[in-house]
N, CA and C atoms of all chains as a GROMACS GRO file, in nm:
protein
  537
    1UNK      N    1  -0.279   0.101   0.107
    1UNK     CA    2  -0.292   0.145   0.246
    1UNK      C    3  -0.159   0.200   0.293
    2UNK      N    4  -0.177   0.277   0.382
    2UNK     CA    5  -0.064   0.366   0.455
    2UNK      C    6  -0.037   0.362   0.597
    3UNK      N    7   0.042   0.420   0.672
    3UNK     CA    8   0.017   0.532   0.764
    3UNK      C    9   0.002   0.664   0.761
    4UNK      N   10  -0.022   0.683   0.857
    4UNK     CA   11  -0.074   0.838   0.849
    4UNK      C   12  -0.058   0.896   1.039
    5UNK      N   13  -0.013   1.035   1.004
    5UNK     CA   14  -0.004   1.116   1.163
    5UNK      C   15  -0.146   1.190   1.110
    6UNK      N   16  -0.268   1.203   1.222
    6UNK     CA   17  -0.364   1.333   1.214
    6UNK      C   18  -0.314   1.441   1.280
    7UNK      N   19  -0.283   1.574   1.198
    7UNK     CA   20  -0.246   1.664   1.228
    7UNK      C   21  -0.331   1.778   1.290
    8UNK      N   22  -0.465   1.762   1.205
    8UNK     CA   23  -0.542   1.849   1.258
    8UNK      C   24  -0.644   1.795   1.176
    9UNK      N   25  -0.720   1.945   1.179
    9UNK     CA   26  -0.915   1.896   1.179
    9UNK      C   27  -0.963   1.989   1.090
   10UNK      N   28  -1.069   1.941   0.975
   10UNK     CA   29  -1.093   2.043   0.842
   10UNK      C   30  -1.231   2.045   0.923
   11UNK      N   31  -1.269   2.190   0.881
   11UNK     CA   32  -1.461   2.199   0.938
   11UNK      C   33  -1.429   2.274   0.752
   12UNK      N   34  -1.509   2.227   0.720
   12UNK     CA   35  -1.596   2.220   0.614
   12UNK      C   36  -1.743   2.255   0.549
   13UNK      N   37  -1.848   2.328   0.570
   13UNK     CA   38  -1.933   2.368   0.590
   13UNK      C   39  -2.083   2.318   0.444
   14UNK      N   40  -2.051   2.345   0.355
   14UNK     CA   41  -2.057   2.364   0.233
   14UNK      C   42  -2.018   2.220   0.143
   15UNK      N   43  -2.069   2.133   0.124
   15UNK     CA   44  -2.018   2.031   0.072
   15UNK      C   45  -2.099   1.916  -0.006
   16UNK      N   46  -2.054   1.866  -0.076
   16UNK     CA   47  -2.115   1.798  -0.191
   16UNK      C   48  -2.203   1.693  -0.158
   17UNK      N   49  -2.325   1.670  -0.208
   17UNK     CA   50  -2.437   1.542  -0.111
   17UNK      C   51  -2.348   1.467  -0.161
   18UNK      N   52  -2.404   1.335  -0.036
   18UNK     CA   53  -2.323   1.215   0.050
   18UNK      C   54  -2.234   1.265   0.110
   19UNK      N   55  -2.154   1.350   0.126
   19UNK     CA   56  -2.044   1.368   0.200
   19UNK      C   57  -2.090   1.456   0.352
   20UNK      N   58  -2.258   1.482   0.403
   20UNK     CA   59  -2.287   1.603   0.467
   20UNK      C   60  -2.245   1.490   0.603
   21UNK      N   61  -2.247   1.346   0.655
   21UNK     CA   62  -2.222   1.357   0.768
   21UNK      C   63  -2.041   1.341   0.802
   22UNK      N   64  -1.988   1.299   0.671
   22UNK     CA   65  -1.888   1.317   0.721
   22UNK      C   66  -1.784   1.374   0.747
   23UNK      N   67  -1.690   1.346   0.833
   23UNK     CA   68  -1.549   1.395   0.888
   23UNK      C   69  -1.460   1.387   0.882
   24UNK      N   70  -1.378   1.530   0.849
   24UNK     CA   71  -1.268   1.569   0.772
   24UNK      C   72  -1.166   1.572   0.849
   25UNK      N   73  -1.034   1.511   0.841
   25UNK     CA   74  -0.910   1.507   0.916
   25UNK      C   75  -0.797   1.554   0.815
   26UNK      N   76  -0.748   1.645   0.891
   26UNK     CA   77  -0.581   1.672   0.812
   26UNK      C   78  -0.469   1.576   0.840
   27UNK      N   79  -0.413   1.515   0.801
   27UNK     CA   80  -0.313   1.333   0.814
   27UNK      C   81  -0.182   1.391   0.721
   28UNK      N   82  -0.086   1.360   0.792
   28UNK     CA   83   0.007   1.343   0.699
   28UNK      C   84   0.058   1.224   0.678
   29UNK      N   85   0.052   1.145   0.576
   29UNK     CA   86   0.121   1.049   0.569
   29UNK      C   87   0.294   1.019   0.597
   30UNK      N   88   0.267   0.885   0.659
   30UNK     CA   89   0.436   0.842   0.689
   30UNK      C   90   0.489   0.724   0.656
   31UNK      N   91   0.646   0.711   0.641
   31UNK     CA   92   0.693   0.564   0.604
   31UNK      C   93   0.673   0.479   0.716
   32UNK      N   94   0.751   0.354   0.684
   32UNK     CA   95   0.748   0.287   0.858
   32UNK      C   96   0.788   0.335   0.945
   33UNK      N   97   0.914   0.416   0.909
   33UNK     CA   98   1.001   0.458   1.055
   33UNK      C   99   0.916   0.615   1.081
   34UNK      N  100   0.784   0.568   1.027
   34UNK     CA  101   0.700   0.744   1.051
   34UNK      C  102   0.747   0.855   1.063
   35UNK      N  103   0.845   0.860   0.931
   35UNK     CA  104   0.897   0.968   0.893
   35UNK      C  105   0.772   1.012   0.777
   36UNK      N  106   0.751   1.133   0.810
   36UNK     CA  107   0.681   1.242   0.686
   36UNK      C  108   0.692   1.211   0.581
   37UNK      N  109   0.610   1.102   0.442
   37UNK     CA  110   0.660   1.070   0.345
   37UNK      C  111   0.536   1.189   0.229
   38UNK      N  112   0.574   1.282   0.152
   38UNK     CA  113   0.515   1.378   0.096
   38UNK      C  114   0.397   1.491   0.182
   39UNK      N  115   0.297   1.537   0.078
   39UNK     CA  116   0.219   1.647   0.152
   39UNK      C  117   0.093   1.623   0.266
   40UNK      N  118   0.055   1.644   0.357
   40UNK     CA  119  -0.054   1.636   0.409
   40UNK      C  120  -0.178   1.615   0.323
   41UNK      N  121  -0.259   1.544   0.344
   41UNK     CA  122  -0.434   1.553   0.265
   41UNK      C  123  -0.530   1.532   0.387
   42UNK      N  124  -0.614   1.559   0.305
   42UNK     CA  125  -0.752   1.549   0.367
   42UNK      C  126  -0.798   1.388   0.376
   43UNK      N  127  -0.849   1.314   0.482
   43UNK     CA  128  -0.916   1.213   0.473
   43UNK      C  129  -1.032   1.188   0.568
   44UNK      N  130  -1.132   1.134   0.495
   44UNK     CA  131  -1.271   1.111   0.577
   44UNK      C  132  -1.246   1.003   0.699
   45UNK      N  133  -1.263   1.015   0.778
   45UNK     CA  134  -1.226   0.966   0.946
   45UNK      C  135  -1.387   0.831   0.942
   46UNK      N  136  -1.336   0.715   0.950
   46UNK     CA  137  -1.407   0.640   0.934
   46UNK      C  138  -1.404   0.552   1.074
   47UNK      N  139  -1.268   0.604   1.146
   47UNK     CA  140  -1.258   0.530   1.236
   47UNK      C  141  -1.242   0.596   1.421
   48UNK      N  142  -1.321   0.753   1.411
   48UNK     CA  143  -1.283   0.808   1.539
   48UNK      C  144  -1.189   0.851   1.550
   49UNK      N  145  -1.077   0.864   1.476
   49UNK     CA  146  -0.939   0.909   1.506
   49UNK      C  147  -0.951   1.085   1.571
   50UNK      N  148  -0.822   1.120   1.680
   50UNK     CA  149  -0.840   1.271   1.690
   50UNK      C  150  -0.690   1.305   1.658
   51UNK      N  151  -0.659   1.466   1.639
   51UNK     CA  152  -0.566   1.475   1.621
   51UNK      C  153  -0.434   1.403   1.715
   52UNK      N  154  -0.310   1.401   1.672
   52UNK     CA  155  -0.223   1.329   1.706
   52UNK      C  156  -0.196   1.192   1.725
   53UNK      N  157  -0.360   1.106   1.666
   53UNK     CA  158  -0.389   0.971   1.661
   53UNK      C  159  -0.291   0.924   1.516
   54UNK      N  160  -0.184   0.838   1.562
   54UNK     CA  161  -0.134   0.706   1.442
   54UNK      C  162  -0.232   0.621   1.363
   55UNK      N  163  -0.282   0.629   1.262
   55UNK     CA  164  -0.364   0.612   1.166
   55UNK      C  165  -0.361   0.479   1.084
   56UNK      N  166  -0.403   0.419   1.019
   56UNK     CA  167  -0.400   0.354   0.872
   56UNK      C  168  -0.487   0.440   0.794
   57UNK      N  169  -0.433   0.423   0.644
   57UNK     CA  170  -0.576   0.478   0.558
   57UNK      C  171  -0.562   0.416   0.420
   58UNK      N  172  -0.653   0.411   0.340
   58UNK     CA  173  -0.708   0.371   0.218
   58UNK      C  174  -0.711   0.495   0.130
   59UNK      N  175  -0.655   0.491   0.032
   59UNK     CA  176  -0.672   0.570  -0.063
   59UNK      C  177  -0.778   0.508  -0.234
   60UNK      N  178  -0.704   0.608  -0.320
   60UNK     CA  179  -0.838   0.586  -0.449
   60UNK      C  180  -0.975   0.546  -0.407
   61UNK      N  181  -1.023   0.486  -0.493
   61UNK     CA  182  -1.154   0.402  -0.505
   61UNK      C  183  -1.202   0.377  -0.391
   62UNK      N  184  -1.076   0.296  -0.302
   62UNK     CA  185  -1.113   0.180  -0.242
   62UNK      C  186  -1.198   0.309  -0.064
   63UNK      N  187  -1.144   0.409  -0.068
   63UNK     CA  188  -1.133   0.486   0.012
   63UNK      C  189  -1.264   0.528   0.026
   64UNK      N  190  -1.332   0.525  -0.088
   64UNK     CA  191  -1.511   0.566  -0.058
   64UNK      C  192  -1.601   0.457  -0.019
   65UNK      N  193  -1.524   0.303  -0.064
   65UNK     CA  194  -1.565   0.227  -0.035
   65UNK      C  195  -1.638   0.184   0.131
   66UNK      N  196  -1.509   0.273   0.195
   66UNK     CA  197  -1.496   0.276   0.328
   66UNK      C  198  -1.593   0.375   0.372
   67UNK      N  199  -1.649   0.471   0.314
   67UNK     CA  200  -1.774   0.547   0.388
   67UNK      C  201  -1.901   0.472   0.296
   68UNK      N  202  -2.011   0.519   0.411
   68UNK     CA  203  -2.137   0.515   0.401
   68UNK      C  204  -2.223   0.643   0.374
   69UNK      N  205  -2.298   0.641   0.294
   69UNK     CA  206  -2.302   0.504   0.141
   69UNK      C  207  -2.182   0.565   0.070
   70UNK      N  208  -2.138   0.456   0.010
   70UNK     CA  209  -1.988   0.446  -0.025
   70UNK      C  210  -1.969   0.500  -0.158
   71UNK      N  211  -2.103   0.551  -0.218
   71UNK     CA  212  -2.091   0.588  -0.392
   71UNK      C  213  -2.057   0.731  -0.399
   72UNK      N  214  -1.966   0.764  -0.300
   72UNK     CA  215  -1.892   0.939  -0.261
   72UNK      C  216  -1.797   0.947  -0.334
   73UNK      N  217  -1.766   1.112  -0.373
   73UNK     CA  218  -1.619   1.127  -0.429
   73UNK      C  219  -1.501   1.139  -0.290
   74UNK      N  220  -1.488   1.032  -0.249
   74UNK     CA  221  -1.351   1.052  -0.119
   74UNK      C  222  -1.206   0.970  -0.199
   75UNK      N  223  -1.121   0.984  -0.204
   75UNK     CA  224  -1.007   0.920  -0.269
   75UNK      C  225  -0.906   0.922  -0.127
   76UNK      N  226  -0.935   0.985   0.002
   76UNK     CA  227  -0.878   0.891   0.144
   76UNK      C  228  -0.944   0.894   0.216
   77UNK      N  229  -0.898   0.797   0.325
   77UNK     CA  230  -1.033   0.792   0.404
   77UNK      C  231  -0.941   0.673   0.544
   78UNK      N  232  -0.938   0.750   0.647
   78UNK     CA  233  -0.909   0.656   0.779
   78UNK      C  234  -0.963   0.579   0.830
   79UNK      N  235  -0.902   0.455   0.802
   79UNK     CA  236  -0.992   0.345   0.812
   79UNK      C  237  -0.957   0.260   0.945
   80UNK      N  238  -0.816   0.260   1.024
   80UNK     CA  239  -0.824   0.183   1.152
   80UNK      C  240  -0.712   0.308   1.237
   81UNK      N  241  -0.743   0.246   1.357
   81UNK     CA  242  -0.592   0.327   1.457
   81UNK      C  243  -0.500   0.244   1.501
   82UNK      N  244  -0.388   0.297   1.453
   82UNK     CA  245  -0.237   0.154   1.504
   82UNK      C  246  -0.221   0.173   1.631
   83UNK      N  247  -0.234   0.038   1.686
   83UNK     CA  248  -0.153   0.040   1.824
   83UNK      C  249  -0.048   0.017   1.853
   84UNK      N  250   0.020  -0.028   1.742
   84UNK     CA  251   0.167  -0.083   1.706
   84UNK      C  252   0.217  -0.094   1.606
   85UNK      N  253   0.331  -0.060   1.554
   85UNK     CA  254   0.408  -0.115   1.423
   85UNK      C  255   0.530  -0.173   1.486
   86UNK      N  256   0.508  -0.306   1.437
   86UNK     CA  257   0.609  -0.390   1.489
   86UNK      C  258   0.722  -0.431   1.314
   87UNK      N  259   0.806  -0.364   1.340
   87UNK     CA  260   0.891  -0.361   1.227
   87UNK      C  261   1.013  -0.364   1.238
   88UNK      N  262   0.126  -0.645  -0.991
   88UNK     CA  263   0.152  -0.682  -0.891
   88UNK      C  264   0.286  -0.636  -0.896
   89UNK      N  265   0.356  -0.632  -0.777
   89UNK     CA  266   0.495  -0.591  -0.759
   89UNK      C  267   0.555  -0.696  -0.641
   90UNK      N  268   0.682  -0.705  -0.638
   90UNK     CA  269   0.761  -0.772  -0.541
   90UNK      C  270   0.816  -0.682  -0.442
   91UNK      N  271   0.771  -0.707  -0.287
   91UNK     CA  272   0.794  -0.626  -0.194
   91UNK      C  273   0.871  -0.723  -0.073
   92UNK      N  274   0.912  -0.661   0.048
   92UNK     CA  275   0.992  -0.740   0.123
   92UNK      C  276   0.884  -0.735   0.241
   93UNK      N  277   0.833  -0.806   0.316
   93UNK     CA  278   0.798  -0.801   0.420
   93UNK      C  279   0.892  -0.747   0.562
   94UNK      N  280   0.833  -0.601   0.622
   94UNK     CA  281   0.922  -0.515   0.722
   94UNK      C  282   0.857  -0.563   0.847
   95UNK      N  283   0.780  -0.586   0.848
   95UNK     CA  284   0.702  -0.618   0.993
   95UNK      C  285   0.518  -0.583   0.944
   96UNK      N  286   0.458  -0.598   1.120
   96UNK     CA  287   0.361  -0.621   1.140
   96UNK      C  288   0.258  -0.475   1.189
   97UNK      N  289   0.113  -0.434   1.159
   97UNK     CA  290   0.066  -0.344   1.238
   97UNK      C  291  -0.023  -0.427   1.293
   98UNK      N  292  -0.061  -0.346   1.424
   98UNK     CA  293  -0.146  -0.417   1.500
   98UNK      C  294  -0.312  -0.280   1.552
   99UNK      N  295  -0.361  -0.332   1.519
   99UNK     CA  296  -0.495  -0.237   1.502
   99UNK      C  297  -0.590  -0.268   1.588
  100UNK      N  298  -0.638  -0.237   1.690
  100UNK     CA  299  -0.835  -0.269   1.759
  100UNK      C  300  -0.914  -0.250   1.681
  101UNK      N  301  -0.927  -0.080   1.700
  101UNK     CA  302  -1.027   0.014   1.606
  101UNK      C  303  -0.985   0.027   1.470
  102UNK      N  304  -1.091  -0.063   1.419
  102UNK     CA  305  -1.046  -0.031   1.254
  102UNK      C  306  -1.189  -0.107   1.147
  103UNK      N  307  -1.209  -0.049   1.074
  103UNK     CA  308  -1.321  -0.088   0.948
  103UNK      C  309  -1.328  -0.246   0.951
  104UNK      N  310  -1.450  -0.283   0.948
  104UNK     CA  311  -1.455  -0.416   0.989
  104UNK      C  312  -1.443  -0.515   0.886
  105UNK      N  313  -1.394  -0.434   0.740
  105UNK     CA  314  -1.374  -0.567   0.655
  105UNK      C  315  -1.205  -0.617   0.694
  106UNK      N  316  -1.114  -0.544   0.820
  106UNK     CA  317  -0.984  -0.550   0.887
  106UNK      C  318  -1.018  -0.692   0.948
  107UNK      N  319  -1.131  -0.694   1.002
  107UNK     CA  320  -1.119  -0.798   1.106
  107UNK      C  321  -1.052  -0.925   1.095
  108UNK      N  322  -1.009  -0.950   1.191
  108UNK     CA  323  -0.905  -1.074   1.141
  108UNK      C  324  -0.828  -1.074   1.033
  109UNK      N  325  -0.782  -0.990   0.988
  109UNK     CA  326  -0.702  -1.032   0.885
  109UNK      C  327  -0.568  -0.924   0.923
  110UNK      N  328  -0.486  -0.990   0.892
  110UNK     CA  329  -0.314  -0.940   0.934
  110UNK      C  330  -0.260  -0.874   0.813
  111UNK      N  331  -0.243  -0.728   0.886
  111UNK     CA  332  -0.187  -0.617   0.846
  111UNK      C  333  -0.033  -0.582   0.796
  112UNK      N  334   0.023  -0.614   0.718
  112UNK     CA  335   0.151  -0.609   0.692
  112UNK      C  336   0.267  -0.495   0.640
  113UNK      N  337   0.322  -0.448   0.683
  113UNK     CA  338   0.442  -0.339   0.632
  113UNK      C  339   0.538  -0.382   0.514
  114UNK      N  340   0.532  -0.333   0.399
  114UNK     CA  341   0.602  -0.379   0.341
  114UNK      C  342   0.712  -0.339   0.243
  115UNK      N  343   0.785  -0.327   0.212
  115UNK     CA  344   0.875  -0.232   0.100
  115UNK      C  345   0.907  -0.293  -0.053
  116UNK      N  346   0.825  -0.188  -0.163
  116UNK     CA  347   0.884  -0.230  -0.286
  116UNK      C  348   1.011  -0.226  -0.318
  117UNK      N  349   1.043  -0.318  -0.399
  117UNK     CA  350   1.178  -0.364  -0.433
  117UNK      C  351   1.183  -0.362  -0.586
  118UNK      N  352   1.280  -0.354  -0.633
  118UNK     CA  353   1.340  -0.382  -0.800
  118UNK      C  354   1.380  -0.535  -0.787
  119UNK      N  355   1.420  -0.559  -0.920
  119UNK     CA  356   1.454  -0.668  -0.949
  119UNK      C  357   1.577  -0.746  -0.864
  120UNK      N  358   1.634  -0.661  -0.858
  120UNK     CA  359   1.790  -0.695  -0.746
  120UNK      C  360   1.766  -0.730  -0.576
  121UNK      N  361   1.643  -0.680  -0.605
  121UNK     CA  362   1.537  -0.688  -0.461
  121UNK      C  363   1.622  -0.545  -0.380
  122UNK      N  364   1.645  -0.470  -0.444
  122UNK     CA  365   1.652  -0.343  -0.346
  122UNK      C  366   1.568  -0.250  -0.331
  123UNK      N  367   1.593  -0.228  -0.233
  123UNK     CA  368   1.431  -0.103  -0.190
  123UNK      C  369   1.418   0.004  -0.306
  124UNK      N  370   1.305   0.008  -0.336
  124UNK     CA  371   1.262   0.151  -0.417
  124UNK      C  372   1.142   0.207  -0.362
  125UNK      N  373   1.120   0.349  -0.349
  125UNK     CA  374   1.028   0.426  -0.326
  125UNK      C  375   0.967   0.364  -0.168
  126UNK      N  376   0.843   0.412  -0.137
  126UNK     CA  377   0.831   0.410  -0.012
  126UNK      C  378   0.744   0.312   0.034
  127UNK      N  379   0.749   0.271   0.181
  127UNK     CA  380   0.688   0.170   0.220
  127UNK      C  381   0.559   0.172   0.237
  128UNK      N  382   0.471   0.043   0.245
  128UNK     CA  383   0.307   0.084   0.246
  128UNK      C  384   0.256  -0.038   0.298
  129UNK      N  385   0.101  -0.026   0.372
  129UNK     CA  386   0.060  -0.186   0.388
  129UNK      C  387  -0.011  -0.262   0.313
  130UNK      N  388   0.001  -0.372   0.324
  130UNK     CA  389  -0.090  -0.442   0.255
  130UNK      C  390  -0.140  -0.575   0.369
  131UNK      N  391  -0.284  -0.593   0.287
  131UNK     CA  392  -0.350  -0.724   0.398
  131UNK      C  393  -0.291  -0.871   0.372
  132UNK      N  394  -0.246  -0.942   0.413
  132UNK     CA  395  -0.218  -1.064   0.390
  132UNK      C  396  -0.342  -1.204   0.322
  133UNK      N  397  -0.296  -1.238   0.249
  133UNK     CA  398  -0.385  -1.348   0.191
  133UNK      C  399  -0.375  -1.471   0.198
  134UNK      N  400  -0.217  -1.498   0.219
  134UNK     CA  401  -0.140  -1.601   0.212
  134UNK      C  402  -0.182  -1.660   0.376
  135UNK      N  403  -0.146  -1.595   0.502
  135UNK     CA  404  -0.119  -1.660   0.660
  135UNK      C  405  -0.021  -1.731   0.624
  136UNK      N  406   0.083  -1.700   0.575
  136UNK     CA  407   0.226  -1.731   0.614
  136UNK      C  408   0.321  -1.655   0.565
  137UNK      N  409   0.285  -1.532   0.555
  137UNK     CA  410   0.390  -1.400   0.503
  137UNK      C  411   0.458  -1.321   0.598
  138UNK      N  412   0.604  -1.354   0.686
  138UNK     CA  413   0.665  -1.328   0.775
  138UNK      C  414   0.750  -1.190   0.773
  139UNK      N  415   0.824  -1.170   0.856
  139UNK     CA  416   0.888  -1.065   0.812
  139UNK      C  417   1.050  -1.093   0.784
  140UNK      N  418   1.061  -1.060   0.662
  140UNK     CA  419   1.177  -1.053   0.602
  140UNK      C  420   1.158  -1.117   0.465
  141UNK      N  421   1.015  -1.198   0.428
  141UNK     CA  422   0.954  -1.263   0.346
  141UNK      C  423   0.945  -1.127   0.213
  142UNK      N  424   0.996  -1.185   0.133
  142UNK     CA  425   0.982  -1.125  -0.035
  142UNK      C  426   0.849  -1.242  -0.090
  143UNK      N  427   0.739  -1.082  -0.099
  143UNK     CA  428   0.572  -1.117  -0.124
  143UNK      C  429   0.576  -1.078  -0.249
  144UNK      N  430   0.480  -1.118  -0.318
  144UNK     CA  431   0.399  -1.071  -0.447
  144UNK      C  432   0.278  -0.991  -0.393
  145UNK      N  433   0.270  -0.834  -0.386
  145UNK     CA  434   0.135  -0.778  -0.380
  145UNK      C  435   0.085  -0.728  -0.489
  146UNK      N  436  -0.071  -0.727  -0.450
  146UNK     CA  437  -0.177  -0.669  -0.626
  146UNK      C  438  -0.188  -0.564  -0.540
  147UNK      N  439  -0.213  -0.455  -0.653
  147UNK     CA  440  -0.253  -0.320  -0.584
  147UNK      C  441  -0.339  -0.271  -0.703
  148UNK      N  442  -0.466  -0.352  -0.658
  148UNK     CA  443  -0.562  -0.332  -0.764
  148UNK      C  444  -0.716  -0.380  -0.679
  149UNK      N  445  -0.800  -0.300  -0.639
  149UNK     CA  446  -0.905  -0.310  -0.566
  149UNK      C  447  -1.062  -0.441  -0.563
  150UNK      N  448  -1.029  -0.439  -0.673
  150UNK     CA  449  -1.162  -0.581  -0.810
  150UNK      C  450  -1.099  -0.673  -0.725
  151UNK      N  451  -0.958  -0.724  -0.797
  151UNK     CA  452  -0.882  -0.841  -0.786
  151UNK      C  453  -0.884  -0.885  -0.600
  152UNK      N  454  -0.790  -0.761  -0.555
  152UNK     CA  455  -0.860  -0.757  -0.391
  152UNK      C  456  -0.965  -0.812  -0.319
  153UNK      N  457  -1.066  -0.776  -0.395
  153UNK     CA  458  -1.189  -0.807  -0.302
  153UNK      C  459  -1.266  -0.972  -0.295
  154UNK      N  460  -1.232  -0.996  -0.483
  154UNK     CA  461  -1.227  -1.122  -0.532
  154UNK      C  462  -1.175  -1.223  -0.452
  155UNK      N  463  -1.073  -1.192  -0.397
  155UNK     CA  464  -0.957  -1.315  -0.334
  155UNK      C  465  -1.013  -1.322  -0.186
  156UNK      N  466  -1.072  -1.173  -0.125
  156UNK     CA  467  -1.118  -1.194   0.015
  156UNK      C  468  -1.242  -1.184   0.035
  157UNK      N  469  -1.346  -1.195  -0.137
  157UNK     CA  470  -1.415  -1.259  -0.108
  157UNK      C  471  -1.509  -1.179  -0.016
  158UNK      N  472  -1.511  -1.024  -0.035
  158UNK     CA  473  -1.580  -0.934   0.019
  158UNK      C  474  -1.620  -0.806  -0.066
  159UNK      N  475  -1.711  -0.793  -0.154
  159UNK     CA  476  -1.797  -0.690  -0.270
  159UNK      C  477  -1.749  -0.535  -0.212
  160UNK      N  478  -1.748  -0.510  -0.075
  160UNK     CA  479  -1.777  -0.391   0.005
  160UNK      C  480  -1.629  -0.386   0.054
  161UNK      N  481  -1.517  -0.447   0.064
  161UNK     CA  482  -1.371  -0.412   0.117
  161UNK      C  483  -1.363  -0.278   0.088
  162UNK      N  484  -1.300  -0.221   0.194
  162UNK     CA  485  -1.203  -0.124   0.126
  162UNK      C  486  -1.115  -0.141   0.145
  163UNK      N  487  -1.028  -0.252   0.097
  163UNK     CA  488  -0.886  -0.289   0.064
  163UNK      C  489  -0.855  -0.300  -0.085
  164UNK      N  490  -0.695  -0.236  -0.088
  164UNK     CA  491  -0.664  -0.256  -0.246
  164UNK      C  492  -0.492  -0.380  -0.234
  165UNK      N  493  -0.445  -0.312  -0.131
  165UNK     CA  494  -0.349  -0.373  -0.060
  165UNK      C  495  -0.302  -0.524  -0.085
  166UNK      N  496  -0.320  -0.629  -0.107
  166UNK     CA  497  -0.323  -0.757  -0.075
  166UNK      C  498  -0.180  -0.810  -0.130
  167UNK      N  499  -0.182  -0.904  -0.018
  167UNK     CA  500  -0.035  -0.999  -0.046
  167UNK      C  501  -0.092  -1.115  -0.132
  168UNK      N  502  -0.029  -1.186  -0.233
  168UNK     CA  503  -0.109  -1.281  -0.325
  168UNK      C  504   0.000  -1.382  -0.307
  169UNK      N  505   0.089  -1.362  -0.273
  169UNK     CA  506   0.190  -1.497  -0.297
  169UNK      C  507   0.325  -1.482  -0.213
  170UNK      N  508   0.435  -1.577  -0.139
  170UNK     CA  509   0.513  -1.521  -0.071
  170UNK      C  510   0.617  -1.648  -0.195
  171UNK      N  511   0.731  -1.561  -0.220
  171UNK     CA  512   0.799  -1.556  -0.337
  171UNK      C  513   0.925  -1.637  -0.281
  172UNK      N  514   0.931  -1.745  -0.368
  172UNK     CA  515   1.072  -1.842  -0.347
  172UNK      C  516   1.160  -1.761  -0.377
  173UNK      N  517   1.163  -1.783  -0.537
  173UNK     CA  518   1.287  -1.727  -0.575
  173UNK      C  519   1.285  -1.669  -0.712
  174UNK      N  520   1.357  -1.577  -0.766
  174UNK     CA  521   1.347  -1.454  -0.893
  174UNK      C  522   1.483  -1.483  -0.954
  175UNK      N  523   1.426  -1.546  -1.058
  175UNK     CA  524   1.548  -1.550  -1.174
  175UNK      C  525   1.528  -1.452  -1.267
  176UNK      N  526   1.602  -1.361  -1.305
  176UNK     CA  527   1.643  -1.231  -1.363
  176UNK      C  528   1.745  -1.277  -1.491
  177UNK      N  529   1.729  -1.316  -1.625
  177UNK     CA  530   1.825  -1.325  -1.690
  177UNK      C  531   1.886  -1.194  -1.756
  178UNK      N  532   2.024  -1.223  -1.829
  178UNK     CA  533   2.094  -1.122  -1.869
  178UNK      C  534   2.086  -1.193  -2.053
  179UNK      N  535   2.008  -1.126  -2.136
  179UNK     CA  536   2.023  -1.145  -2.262
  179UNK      C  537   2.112  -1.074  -2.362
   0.00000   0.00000   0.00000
């Protein structure tokens, strides 16, 4: 698990069954001091997030786990919204 | 599993409900010398007594994860498994 900044918003049109209801967020991941730690990805929004929302997310496996039905190819996927990092 | 330092705490409402109740932790891998390497990440706590400044043992392995909390459907890989006395490192 991570953080993550949502940067923006993928529309997607065209896409592989199980994946037709869900929603695509552009996130960049960050360290604690939510500094930019590597490239932006795509992750399935499991939790309402909109852009400029502070994130957690799940990656690999565990990340499809988190959508419904969970037997999807997703490898991230936003799974809560921070209200705090107390660090 | 790796040895990480406990940095602090996140605090979440909205979030996937295998979160619920369970405490969110910041943490940084460390080397043997216990100095920071590479970048920080969270993991869920298993222990309820992993503080901050606490050197944890986390698995970062999803099976083992779910096993310990005991939930088929987690999507956690994250988990703290042990909060670490002390690391003897010999020199051979």
């Amino acid at each position: 698990m991570y953080l993550g900044k949502v940067i923006g918003t993928v529309v997607c049109t065209k896409r592989v069954t199980g994946l037709e209801g869900a929603r695509f967020l552009l996130v960049q991941p960050l360290d604690h001091h939510q500094k930019p730690v590597g490239p932006p990805e795509v992750a399935v929004d499991r939790a309402s997030a909109s852009p400029g929302t502070l994130v957690f997310l799940e990656g690999s496996r565990e990340a499809a786990l988190a959508c419904d039905p969970w037997f999807v190819p997703v490898d991230s996927a936003i799974v809560g919204i921070v209200d705090e990092v107390d660090v | 599993m790796n040895l990480c330092r406990v940095l602090g705490t996140v605090v979440a409402t909205e979030k996937h409900p295998a979160f619920h109740a369970r405490k969110i932790l910041v943490v940084q891998p460390l080397d043997e010398k216990l100095s920071p390497i590479g970048t920080s990440f969270l993991a869920v706590d298993n222990t309820s007594s992993a503080g901050k400044g606490d050197v944890v043992l986390v698995l970062h392995e999803g099976n083992g994860a779910r096993q310990v909390l005991g939930d088929k459907q987690a999507p956690i890989r994250n988990v703290v498994m042990g909060v670490v006395d002390r690391i003897d490192v010999g020199s051979r």
